[in-house]
RODO-2510 file (C-alpha; in nm, 4 decimals, decimal comma):
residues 405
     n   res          X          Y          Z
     1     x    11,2353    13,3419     9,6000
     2     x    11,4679    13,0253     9,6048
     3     x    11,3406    12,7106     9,7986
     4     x    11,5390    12,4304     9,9587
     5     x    11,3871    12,0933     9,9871
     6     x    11,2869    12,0120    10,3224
     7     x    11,3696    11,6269    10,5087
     8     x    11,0055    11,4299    10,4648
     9     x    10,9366    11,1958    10,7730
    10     x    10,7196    10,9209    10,8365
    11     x    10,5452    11,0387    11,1622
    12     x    10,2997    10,7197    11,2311
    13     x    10,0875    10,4870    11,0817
    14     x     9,7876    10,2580    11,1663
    15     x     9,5465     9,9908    10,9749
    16     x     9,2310     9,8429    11,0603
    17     x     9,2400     9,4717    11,0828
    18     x     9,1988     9,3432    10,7562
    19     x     8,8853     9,1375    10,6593
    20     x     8,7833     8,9068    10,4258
    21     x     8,5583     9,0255    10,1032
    22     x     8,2009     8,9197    10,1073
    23     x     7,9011     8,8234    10,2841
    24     x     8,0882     8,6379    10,5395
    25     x     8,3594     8,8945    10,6039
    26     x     8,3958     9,1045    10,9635
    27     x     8,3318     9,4274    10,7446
    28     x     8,0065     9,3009    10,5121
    29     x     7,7808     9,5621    10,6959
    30     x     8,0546     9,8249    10,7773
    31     x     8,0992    10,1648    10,5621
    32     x     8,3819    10,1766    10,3109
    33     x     8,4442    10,5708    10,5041
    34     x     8,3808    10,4319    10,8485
    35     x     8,6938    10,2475    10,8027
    36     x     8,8853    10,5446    10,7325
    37     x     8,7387    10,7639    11,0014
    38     x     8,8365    10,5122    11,2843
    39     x     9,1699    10,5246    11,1218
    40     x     9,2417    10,9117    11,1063
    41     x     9,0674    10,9360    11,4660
    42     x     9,3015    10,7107    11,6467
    43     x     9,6048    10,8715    11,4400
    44     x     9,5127    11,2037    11,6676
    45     x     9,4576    11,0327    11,9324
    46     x     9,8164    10,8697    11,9208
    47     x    10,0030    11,2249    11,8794
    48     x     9,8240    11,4457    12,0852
    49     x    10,0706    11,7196    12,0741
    50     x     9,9500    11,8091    11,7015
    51     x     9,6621    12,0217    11,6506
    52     x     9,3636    11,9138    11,3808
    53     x     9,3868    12,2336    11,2181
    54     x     9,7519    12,2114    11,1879
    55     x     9,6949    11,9132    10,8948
    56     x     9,7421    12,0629    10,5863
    57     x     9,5997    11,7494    10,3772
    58     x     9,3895    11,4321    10,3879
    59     x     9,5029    11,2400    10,0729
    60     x     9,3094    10,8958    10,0811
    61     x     9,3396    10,6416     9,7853
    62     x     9,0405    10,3748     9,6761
    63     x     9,1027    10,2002     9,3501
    64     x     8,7378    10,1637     9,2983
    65     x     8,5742    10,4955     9,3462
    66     x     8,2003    10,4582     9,3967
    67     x     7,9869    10,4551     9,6846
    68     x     8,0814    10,4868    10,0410
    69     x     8,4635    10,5260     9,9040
    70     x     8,3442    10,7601     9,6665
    71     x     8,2812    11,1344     9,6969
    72     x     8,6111    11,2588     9,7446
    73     x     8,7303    11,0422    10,0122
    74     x     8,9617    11,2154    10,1673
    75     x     8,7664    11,5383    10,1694
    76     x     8,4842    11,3143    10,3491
    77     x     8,6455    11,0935    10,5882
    78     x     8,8366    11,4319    10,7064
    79     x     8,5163    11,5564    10,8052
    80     x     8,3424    11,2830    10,9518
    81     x     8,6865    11,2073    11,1789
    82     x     8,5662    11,5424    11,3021
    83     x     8,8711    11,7532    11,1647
    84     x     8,8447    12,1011    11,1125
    85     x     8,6625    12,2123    10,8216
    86     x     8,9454    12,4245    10,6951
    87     x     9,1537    12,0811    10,6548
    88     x     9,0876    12,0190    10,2781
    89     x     9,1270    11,6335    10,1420
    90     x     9,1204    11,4760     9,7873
    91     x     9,1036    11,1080     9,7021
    92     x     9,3814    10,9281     9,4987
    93     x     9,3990    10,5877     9,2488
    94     x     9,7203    10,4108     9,2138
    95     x     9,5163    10,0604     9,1855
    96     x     9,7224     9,8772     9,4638
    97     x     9,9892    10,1594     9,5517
    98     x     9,7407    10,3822     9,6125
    99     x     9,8269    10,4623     9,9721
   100     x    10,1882    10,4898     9,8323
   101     x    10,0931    10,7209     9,6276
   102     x     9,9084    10,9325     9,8808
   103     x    10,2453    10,9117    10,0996
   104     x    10,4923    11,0079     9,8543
   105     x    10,2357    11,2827     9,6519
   106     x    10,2005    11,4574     9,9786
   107     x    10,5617    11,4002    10,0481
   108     x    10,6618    11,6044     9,7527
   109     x    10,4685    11,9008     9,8520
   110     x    10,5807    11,8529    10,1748
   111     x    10,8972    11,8847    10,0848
   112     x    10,8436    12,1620     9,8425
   113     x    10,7130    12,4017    10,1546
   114     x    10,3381    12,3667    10,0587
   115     x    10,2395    12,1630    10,3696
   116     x    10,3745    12,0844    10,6871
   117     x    10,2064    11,7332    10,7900
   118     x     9,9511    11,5439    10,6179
   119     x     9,7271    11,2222    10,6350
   120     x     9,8010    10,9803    10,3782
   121     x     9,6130    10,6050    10,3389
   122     x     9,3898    10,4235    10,1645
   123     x     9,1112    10,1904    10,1829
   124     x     8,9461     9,8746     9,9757
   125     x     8,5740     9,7370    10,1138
   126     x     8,6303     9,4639     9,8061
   127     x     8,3294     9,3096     9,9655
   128     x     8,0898     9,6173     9,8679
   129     x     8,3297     9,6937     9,5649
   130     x     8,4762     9,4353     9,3390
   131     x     8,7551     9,5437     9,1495
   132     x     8,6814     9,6559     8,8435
   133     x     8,2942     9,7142     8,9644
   134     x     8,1536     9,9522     8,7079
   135     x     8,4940     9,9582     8,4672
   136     x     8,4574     9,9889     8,1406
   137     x     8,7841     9,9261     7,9501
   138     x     8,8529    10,0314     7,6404
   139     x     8,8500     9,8007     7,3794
   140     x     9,1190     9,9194     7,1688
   141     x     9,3253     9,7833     7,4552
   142     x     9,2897     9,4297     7,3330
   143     x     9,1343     9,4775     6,9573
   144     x     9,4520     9,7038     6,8852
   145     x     9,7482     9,4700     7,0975
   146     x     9,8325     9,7463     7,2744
   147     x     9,7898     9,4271     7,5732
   148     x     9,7104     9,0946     7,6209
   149     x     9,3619     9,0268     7,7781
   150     x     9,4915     8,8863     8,0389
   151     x     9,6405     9,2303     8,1667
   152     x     9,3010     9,2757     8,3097
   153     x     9,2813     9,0206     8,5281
   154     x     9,5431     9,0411     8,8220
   155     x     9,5799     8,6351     8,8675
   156     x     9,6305     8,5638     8,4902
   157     x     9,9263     8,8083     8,5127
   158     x    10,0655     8,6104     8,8002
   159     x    10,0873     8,2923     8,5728
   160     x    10,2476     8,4900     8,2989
   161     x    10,5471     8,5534     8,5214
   162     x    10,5607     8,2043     8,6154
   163     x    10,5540     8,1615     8,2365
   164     x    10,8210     8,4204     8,1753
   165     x    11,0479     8,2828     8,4795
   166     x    10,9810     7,8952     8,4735
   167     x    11,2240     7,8465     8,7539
   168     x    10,9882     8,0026     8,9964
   169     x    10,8390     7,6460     9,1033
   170     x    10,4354     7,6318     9,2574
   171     x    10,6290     7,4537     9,5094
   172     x    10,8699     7,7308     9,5504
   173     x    10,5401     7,9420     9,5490
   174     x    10,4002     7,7816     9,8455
   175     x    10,7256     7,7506    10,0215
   176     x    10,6985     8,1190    10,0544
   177     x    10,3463     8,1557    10,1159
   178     x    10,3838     7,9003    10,3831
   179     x    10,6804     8,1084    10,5328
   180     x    10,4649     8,4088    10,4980
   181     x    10,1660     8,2766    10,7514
   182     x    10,4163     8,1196    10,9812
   183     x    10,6221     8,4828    11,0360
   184     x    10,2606     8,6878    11,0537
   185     x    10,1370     8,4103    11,3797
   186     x    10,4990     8,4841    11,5256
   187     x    10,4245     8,8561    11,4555
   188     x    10,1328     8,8143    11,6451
   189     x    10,2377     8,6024    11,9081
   190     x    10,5414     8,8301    11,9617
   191     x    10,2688     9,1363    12,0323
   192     x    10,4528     9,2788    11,6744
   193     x    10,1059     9,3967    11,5009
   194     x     9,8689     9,4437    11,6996
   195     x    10,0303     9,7983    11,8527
   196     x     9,9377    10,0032    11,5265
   197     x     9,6016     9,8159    11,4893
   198     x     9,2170    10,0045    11,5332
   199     x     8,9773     9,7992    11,6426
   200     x     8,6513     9,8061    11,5102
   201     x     8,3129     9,7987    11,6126
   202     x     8,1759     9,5373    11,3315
   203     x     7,7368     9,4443    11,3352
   204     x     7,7238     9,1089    11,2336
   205     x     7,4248     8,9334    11,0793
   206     x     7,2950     8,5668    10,9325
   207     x     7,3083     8,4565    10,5840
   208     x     6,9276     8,5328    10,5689
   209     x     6,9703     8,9452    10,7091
   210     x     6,8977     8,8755    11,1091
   211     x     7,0511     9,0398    11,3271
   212     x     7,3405     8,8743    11,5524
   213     x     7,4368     9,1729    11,7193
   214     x     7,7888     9,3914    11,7327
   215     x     8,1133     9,2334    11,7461
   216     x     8,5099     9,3748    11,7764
   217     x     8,7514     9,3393    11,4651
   218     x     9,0847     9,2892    11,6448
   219     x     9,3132     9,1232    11,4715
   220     x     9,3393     9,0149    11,0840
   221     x     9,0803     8,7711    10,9461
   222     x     9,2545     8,6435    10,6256
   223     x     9,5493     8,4589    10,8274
   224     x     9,6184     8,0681    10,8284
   225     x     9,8440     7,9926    11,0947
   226     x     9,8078     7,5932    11,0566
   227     x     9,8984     7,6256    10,6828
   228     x    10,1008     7,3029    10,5695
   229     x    10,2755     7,2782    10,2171
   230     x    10,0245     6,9909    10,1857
   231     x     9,7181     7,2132    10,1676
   232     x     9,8856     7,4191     9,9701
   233     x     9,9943     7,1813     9,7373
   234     x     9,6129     7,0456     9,6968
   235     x     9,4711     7,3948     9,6147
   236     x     9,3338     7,4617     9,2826
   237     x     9,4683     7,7057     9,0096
   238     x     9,1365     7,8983     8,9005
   239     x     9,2950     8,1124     8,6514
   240     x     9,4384     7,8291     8,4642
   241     x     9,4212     7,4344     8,4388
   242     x     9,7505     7,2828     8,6081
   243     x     9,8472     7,6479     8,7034
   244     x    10,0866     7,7889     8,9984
   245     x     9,8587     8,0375     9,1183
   246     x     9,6256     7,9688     9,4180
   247     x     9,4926     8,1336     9,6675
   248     x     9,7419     7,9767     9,9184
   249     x    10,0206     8,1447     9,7232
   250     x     9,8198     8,4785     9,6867
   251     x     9,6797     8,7326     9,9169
   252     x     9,3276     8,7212     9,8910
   253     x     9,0834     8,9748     9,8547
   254     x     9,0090     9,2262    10,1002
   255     x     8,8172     9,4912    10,3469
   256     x     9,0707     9,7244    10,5410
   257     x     9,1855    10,0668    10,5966
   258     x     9,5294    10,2243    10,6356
   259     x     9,6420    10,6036    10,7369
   260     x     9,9370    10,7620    10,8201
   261     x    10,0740    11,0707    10,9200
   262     x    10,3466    11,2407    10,7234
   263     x    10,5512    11,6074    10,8051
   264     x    10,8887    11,7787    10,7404
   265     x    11,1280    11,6504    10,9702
   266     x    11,1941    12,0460    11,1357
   267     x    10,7816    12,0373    11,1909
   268     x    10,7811    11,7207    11,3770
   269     x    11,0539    11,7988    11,5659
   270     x    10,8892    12,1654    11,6706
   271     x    10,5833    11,9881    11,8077
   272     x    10,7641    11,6674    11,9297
   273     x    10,6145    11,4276    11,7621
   274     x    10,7867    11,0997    11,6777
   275     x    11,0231    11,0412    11,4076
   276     x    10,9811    10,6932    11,2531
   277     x    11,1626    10,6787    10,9204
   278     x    11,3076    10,9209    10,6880
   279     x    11,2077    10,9669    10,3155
   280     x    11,4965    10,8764    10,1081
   281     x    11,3747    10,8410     9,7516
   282     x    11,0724    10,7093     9,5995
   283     x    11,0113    10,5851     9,2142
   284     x    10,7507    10,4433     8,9843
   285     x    10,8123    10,2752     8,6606
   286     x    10,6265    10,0801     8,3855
   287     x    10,6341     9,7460     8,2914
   288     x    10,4405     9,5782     8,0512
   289     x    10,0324     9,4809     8,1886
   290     x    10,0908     9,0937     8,1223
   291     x    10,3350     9,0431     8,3475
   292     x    10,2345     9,3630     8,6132
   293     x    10,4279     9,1514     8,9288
   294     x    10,7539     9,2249     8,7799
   295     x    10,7142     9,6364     8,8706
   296     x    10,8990     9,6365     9,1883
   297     x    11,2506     9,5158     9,0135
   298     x    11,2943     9,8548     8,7875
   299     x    11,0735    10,1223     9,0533
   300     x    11,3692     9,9925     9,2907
   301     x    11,6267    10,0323     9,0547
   302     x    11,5095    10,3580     8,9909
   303     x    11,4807    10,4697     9,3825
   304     x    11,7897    10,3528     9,4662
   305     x    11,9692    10,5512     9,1415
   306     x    11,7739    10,8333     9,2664
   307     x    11,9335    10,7839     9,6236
   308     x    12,3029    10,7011     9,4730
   309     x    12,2759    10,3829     9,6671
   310     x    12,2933     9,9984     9,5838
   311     x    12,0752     9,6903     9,6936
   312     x    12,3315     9,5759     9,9407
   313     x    12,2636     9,9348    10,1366
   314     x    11,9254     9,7817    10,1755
   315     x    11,8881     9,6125    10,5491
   316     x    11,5058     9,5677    10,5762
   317     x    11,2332     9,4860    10,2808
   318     x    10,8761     9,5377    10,2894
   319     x    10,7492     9,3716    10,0055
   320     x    10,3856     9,3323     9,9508
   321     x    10,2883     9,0052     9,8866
   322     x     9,9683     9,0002     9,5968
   323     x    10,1608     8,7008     9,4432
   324     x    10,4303     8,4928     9,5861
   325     x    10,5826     8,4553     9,2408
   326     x    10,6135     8,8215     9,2139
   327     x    10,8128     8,8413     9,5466
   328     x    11,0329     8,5550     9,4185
   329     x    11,0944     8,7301     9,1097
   330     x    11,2179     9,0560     9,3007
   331     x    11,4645     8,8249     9,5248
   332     x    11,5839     8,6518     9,2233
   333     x    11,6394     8,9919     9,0338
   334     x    11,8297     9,1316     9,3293
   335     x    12,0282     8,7956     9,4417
   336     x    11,8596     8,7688     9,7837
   337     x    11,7309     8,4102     9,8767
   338     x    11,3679     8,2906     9,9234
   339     x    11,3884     8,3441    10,3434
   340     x    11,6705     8,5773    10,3625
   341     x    11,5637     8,7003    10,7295
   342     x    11,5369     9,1248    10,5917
   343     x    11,2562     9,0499    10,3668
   344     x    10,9144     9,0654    10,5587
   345     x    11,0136     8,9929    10,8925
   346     x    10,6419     8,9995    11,0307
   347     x    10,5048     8,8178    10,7058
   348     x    10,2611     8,9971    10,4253
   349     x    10,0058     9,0212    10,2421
   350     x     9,9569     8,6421    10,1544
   351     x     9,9055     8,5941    10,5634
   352     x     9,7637     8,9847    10,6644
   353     x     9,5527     9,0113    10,2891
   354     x     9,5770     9,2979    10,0819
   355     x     9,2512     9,5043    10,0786
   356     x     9,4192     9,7149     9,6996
   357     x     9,4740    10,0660     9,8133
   358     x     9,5645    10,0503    10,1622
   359     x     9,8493     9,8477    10,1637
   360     x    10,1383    10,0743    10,0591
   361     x    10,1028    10,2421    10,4269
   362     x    10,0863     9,8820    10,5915
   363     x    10,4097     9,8288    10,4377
   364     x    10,5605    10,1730    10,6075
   365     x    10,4061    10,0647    10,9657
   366     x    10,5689     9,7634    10,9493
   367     x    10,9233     9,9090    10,8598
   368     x    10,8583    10,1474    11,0853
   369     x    10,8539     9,8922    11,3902
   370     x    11,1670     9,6970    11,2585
   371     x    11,3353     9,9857    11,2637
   372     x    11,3097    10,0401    11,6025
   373     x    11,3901     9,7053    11,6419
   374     x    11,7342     9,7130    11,4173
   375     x    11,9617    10,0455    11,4765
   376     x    12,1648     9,8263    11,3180
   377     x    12,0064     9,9013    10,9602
   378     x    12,0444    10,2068    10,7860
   379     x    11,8025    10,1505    10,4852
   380     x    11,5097     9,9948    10,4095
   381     x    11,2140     9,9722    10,1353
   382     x    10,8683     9,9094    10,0866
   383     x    10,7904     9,8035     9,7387
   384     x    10,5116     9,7038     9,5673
   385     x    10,3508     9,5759     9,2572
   386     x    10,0854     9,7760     9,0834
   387     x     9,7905     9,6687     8,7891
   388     x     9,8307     9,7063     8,4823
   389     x    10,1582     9,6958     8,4820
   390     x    10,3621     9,9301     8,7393
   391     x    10,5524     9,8752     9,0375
   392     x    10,6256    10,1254     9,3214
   393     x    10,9326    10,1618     9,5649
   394     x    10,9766    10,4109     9,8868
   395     x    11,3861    10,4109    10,0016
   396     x    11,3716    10,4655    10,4137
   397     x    11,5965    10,5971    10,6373
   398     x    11,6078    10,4351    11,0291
   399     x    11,6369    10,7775    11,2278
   400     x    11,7378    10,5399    11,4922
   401     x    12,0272    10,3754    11,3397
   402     x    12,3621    10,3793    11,5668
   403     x    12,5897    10,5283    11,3342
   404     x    12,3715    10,8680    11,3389
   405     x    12,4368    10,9016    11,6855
***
């Protein structure tokens, strides 16, 4: 029987805060999974006119796939957020768009007629999971040239771009990043993130393993709101002597959880559930490893050829922020200036973190509240840098913009 393509919406989306990696993180003693459930649990609780056992799919991304964000994640955390057992769920690796991935995967078979609404996130407890924890690469990789060693280590690629663009300045660098923790505390201030945030119940303990009792995660522990170029300037470059890259100018790394919940646009409207943003186009494309910040430039070019639509139809940009020269070298692709006011309105990743596979769906949430925001804007992206060499880009429609109406 012939099909027609059905309209893919973006329903709602929540995070945890996001937490620092290691021993003196929010999240050292909380479950990878635990993350997630709180996540999918508050997601029902926010659209109570949609049944469990409607959810076709729990698609959850972790780029390292061991432990408590092992075991089919999405299968597990489905279970343990108490839905259904009929409501199957598979996990998903896209290194840092893995939540993308989830989104626009479960898109496509939403839009095929296979499901009707879905959870899609992703999660990264880099404290209990390092990346590349148990990764064994292959070394033809390197023995053969087929890359560069440093395409295995995220930072190193970061300095090749600065290589390969040498206009992109470290001060230029942490002009951004500055910019960056200066729009996230107005974000805050301005009650802008906090709305699709789950807080969570976090047992805290000494250096030496005694107990200090049970705290609240509230808001996002990587953020610097007195940030000065100074200190930024005075930071070192650990992936290379007299270097651009610090960890002023880079998100950091990461604990948090992301989930959102995606349907056709005819389902949503059946049940009344919000409409946030609709699914334009979405693309991924290669570039090479050693230089893996440049993947948003041709994944956009790509979306937007697959959308018959130019950058200047673009009103709002999500970026995500794992390097501030990678940013840069999207806005200087594309013409837009360093603080053109579209591009991350609330801040990113450099301020928020970027806890790997989650942040493709903190991207959407964001959007998501600018469009309300902006009926002005017709368009927007979220776009976002992947390892070993790939970048991602999801094309947005505001269902609220004025000339729709």
């Amino acid at each position: 029987m012939p099909r027609t393509a059905r309209d893919v919406v973006f329903v709602d989306g929540v995070r945890t805060p996001f937490g620092k990696a290691g021993p003196k993180g929010i999240y050292h003693e909380t479950r990878a999974d635990d993350l997630v459930v709180k996540c999918i649990r508050e997601l029902l609780r926010r659209n109570p006119d949609l049944p469990p056992e409607r959810i076709d799919e729990v698609a959850i991304a972790a780029t390292t796939q061991i432990g408590d964000q092992g075991l089919t994640i999405g299968r597990t955390a489905g279970i343990l957020a108490g839905l259904p057992q009929s409501v199957p769920g598979y996990a998903i690796d896209r290194m840092c768009a893995g939540a993308m991935t989830a989104v626009t995967t479960t898109a496509g078979s939403i839009a095929f007629g296979a499901y009707d609404a879905v959870v899609a996130g992703g999660v990264e407890h880099m404290g209990r999971h390092p990346m590349g924890e148990s990764v064994d690469p292959n070394p033809r990789f390197v023995s053969e040239k087929l890359v560069d060693e440093s395409a295995l280590f995220m930072g190193m690629t970061a300095e090749n771009l600065h290589d390969r663009l040498p206009h992109i300045s470290k001060q230029r660098a942490d002009e951004f990043a500055l910019r960056s923790q200066e729009k996230a505390a107005k974000a805050y201030a301005n009650g802008k993130i906090q709305q699709d945030l789950v807080p969570i119940s976090v047992r805290r303990t000494s250096p030496e393993g005694g107990e200090l009792g049970w705290g609240l995660a509230t808001a996002d522990e990587p953020m610097r709101p007195g940030t000065t170029l100074e200190g930024l300037a005075s930071l070192k470059t650990p992936f290379r002597p007299h270097g651009r890259v610090t960890a002023g100018n880079s998100a950091g790394l990461n604990d948090g959880a992301t989930a959102s919940l995606i349907a056709s646009e005819d389902f949503a409207r059946e049940l009344g559930l919000p409409v946030r943003m609709r699914l334009v186009s979405f693309a991924f494309a290669g570039v090479e490893p050693e230089v893996m910040g440049y993947g948003p430039v041709p994944a956009t070019k790509k979306a937007l050829a697959k959308a018959g639509l130019s950058i200047e139809d673009i009103g709002l940009f999500e970026i995500n922020e794992a390097f501030a020269v990678q940013v840069l070298s999207f806005l200087d692709h594309y013409g837009i200036a360093d603080d053109d006011e579209r591009v991350n309105q609330y801040g990113g990743a450099i301020a928020f973190g970027h806890p790997l596979a989650s942040s493709g769906v903190r991207l959407m949430t964001q959007l998501a509240r600018q469009f309300e925001e902006r009926p002005e804007v017709r368009y927007g992206i979220t776009t976002m840098c992947i390892g070993f060499g790939m970048g991602g880009t999801v094309i947005w429609e505001n269902p609220h913009f004025e000339g729709n109406k």
